[in-house]
C-alpha positions as CSV (number, residue, x, y, z in Angstrom):
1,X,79.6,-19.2,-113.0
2,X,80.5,-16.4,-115.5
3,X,80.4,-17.2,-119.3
4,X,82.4,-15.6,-122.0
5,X,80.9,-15.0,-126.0
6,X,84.2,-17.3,-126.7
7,X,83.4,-20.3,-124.8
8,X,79.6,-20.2,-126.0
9,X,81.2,-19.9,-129.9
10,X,83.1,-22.7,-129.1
11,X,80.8,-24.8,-128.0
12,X,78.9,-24.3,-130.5
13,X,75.4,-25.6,-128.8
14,X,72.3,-24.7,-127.8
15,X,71.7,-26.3,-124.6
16,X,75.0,-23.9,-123.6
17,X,72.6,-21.2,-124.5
18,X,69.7,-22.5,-123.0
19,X,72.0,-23.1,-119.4
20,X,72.7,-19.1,-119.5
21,X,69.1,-18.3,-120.1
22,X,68.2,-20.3,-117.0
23,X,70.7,-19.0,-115.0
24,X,70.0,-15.1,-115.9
25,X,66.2,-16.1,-114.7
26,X,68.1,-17.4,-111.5
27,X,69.8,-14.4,-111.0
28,X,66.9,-12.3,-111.4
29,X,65.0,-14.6,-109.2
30,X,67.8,-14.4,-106.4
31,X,68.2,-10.6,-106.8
32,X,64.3,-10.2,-106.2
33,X,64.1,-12.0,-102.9
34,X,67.7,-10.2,-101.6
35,X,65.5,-6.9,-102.9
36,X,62.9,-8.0,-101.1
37,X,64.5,-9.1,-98.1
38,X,66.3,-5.6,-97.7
39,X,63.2,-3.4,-98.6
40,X,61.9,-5.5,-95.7
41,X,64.5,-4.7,-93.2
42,X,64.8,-1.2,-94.2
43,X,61.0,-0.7,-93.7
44,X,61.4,-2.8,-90.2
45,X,64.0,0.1,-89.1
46,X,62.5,2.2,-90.5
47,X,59.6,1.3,-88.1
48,X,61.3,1.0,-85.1
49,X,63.9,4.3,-85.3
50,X,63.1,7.1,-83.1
51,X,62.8,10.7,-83.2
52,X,64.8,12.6,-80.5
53,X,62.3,15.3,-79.6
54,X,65.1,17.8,-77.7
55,X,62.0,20.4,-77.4
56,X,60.2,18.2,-74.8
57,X,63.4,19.5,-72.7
58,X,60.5,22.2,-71.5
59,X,57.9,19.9,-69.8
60,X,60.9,18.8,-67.4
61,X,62.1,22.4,-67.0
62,X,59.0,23.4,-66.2
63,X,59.3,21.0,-62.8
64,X,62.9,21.2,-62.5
65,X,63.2,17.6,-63.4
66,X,65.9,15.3,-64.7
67,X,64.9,12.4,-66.8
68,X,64.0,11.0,-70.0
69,X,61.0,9.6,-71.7
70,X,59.9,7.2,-74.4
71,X,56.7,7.8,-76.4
72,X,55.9,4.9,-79.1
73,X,52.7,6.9,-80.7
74,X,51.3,3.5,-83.1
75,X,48.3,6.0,-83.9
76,X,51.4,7.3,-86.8
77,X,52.0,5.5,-89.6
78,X,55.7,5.4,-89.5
79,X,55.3,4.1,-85.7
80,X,58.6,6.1,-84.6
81,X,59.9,6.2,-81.3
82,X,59.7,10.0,-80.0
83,X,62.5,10.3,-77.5
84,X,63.7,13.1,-74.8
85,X,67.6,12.3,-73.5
86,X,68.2,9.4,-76.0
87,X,71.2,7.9,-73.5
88,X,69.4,8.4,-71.0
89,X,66.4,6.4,-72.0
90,X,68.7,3.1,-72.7
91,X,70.4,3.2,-69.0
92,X,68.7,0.9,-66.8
93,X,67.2,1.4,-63.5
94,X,65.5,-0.5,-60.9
95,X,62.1,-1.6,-61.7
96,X,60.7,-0.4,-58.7
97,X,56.6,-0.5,-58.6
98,X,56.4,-0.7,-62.2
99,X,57.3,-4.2,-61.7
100,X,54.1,-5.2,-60.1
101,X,53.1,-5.5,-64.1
102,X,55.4,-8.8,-64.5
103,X,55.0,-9.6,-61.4
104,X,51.7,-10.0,-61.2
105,X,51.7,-12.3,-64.1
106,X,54.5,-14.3,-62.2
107,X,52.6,-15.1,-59.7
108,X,48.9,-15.7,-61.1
109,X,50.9,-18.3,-63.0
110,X,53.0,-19.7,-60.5
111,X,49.6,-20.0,-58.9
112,X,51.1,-17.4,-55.7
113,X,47.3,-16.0,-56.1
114,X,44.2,-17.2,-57.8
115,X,42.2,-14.3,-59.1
116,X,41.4,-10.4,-58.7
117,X,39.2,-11.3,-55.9
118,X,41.3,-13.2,-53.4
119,X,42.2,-11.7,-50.2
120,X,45.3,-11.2,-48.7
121,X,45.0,-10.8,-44.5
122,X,47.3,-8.0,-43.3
123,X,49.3,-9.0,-40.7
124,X,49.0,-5.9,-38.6
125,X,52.2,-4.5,-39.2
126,X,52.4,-0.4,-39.6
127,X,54.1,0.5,-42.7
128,X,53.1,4.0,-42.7
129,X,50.5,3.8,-45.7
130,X,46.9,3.9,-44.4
131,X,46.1,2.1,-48.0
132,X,49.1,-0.5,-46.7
133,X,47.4,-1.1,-43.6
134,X,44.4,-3.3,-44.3
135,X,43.2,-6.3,-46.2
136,X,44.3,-6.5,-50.2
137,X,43.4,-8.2,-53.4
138,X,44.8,-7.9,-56.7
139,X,43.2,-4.8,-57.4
140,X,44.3,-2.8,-53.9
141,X,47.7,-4.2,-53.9
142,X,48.7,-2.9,-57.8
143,X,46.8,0.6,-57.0
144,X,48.3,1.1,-53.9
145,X,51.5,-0.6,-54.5
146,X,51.6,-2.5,-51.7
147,X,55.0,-4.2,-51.0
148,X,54.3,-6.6,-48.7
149,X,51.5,-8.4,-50.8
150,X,54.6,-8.9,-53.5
151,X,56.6,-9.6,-51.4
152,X,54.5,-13.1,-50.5
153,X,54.4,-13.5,-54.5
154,X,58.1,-13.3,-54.4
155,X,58.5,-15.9,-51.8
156,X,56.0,-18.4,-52.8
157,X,57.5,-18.2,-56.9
158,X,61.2,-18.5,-55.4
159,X,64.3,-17.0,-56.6
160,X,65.2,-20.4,-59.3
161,X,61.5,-19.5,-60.9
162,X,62.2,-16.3,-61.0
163,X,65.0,-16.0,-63.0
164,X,63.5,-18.1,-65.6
165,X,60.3,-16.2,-66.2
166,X,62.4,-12.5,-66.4
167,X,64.4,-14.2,-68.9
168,X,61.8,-16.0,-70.7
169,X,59.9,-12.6,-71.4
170,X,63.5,-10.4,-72.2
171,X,62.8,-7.7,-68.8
172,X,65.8,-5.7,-69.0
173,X,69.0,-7.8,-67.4
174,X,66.8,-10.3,-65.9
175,X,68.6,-10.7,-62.9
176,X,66.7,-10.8,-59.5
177,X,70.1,-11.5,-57.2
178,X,69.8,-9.2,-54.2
179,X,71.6,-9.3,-51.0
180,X,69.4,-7.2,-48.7
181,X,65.5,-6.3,-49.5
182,X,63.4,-7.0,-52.6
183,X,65.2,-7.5,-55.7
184,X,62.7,-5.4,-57.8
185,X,63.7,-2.4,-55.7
186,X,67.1,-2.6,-53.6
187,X,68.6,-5.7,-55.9
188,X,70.3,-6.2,-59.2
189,X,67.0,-6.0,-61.2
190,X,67.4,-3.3,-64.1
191,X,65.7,-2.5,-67.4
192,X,65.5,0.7,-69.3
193,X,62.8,3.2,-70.4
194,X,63.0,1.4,-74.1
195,X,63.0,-1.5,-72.9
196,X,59.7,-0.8,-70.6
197,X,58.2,-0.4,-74.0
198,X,59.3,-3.3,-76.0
199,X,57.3,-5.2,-72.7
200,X,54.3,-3.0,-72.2
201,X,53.7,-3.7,-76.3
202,X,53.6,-7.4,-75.6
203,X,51.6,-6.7,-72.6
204,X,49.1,-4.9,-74.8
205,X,48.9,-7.3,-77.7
206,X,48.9,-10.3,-75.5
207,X,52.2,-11.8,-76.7
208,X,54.0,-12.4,-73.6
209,X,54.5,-16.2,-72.6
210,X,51.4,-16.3,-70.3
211,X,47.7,-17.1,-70.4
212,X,46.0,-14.9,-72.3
213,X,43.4,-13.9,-69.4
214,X,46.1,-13.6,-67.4
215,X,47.6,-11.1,-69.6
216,X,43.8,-9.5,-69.7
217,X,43.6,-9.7,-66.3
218,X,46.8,-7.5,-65.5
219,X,45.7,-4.9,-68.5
220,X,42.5,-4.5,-66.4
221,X,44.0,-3.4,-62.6
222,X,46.1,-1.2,-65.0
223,X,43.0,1.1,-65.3
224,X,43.9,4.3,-64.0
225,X,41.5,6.8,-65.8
226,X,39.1,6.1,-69.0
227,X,37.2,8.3,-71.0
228,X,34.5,8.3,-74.2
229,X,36.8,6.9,-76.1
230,X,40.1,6.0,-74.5
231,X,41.5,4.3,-71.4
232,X,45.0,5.2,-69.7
233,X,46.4,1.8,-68.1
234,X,49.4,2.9,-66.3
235,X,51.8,1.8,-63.4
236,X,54.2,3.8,-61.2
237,X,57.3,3.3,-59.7
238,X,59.9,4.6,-57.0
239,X,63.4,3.4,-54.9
240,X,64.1,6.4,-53.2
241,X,66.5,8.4,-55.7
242,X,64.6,7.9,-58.8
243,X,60.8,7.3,-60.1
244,X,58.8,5.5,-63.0
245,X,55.3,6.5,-64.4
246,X,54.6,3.8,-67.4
247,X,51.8,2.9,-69.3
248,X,49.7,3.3,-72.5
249,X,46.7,5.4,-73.9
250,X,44.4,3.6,-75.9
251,X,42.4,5.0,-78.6
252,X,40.4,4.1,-81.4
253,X,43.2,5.1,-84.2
254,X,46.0,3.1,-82.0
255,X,47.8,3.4,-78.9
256,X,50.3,5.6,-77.5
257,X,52.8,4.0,-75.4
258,X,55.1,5.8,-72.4
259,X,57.9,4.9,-70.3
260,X,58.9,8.3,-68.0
261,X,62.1,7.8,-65.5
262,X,63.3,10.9,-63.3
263,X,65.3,11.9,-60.5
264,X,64.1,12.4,-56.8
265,X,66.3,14.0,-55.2
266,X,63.4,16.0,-52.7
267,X,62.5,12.0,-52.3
268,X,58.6,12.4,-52.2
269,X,57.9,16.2,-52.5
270,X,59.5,14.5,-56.4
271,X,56.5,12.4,-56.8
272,X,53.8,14.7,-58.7
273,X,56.4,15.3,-61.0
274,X,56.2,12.1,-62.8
275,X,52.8,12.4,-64.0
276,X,52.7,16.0,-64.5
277,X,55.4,15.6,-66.7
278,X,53.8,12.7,-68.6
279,X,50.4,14.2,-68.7
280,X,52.0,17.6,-69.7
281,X,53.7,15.7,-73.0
282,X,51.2,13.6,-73.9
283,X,48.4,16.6,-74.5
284,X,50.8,18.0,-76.5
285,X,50.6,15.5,-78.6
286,X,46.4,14.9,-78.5
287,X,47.0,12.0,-76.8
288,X,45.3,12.6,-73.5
289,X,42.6,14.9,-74.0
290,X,42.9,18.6,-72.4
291,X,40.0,17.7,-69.8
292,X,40.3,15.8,-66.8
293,X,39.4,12.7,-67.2
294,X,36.1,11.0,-65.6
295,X,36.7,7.8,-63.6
296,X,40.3,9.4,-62.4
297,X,41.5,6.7,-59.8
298,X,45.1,8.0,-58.8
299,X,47.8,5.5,-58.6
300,X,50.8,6.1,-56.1
């Protein structure tokens, strides 16, 4: 309420003058916490905005590749997201391998498998992949991306369950409807290279809606090279037209998130490209070192 000099003459008191005391000390109260409250939010975008980085354009020349990439570098202060094809890296795409990462925590809670060291009996079947074609565990199955061992996780969780855990941890559209093969590859499943980042930070931190040695666990037969002082956990992923490599660095100073999607049209003779790529931008920015690595254990 607005007072004039008028009405405080004419009423002639000093509890009126007290009342407009108190409420300027209101008003400075209430324009401290809006202050406040919108530093806040401009610091939180601040945070999350991203940084298209159009010179990148070179590492996916150099192969004669098509795709985009996502780097979230939280060794920077400002914690930007560094970004080659902006559109590009909010379309969504089939999963593909890369969801073993979920899915693996689907089905250790669903209790589909029990631990890394369970065994899973191959049935005999030739699916032209000598690493396909034996005995798994955990471990085997996520490094060799072996299909048919998630594709007994799928079965035993069911479709209803699911649903419920994509959409209790936000992965992309959350939909697993398919009407021919494995959701994750041939069905409706979808998320984008952003959005593979906003999950493998929860992933990292443990903040995903799972056990937390669960969540370890997974982190662990992520493991695809390690050095003095870093460790590169990392997934990869392909349906046939296009492929994923996604993962994290983690060093001392912070980690550096990636989420890589390109297009294969030469199917596999595409593959290599993924990592090269990957590998190519992240020593450009120190955070793989220029060596190889020791304890390289190559993921398909």
């Amino acid at each position: 309420m607005l007072w004039s000099s008028n009405d405080v003459m004419q009423q002639g008191s000093r509890p009126k003058t007290k009342l407009g005391i108190k409420e300027k000390l209101m008003a400075i109260r209430i324009f401290a916490i809006l202050f406040s409250i919108f530093s806040l939010a401009t610091f939180a975008h601040a945070q999350e905005g991203t940084l298209e980085r159009s010179d990148w354009r070179k590492f996916f020349s150099e192969f004669q590749a098509k795709g985009t990439i996502v780097v979230a570098d939280e060794r920077q202060a400002d914690r930007a997201m560094l970004v080659f094809d902006p559109v590009r890296s909010k379309k969504r795409y089939s999963p593909a391998s890369t969801f073993k990462i979920p899915h693996t925590l689907f089905a250790l809670d669903a209790g589909a498998v029990r631990d890394e060291f369970q065994i899973f009996r191959w049935d005999g079947v030739n699916r032209g992949f000598a690493g396909h074609n034996q005995d798994q565990d955990l471990r085997s199955a996520m490094r060799n991306s072996t299909v048919w061992v998630y594709e007994l996780f799928a079965k035993e969780i069911g479709d209803d369950k699911a649903r419920r855990y994509l959409k209790k941890i936000d992965y992309g559209n959350a939909d697993p409807s398919t009407s021919n093969g494995d959701y994750w590859i041939e069905g409706s499943l979808a998320i984008s290279a952003q959005e593979q980042i906003a999950f493998l930070r929860k992933l990292y931190r443990n903040e995903l809606p799972f056990r937390v040695e669960h969540q370890r666990l997974v982190k662990d037969l992520m493991i695809v090279e390690a050095g003095r002082n870093w460790i590169l956990r990392a997934k990869t992923g392909w349906e046939g037209r296009m492929g994923w490599w996604v993962g994290w660095v983690e060093w001392p100073t912070g980690s550096v998130f990636f989420a890589l999607n390109i297009d294969t049209p030469n199917r596999m003779d595409d593959l290599f490209k993924r990592e090269a790529i990957v590998r190519a931008i992240l020593r450009s920015i120190e955070a793989l070192p220029p060596n190889p690595a020791v304890n390289s254990d190559a993921a398909r």
